[in-house]
C-alpha positions, 0 to 999 in steps of 0.5 A, spaced: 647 217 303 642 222 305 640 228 301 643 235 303 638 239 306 638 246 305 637 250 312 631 253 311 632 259 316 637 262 311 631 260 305 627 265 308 631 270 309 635 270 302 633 272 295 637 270 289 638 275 283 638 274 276 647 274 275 647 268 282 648 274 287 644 274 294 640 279 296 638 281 303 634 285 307 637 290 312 637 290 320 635 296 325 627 296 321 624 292 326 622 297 333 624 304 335 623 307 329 621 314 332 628 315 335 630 314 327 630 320 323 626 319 316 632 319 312 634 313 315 629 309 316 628 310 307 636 308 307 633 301 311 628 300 305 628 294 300 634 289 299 641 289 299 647 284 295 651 280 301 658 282 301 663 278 298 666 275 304 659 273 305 657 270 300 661 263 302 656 263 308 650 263 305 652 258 299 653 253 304 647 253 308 643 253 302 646 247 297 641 246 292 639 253 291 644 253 285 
């Protein structure tokens, strides 16, 4: 029987919290960021909790993760 492996694409995008939910970063940082207004671009900061509908997803990519 082969090891399960973890998709390593999901691996380097998502962080596990302390309480076993997933972190993500935001979309919409990477360009045209002189259209966006400053508020905006400080809302795209940091990380954010996966939703709920989600969380399935990214669980099965990443077995072994816990």
């Amino acid at each position: 029987m082969p090891k399960i492996k973890t998709n390593r694409a999901a691996f380097k995008r998502f962080r596990r919290t302390g309480t076993g939910k997933w972190m993500r970063r935001k979309a919409f940082k990477r360009h045209l960021m002189t259209v966006k207004s400053r508020k905006r671009k400080r809302s795209l900061k940091g990380l954010e909790i996966i939703d709920a509908a989600d969380m399935k997803r990214v669980r099965r990519l990443m077995p072994n993760a816990g």
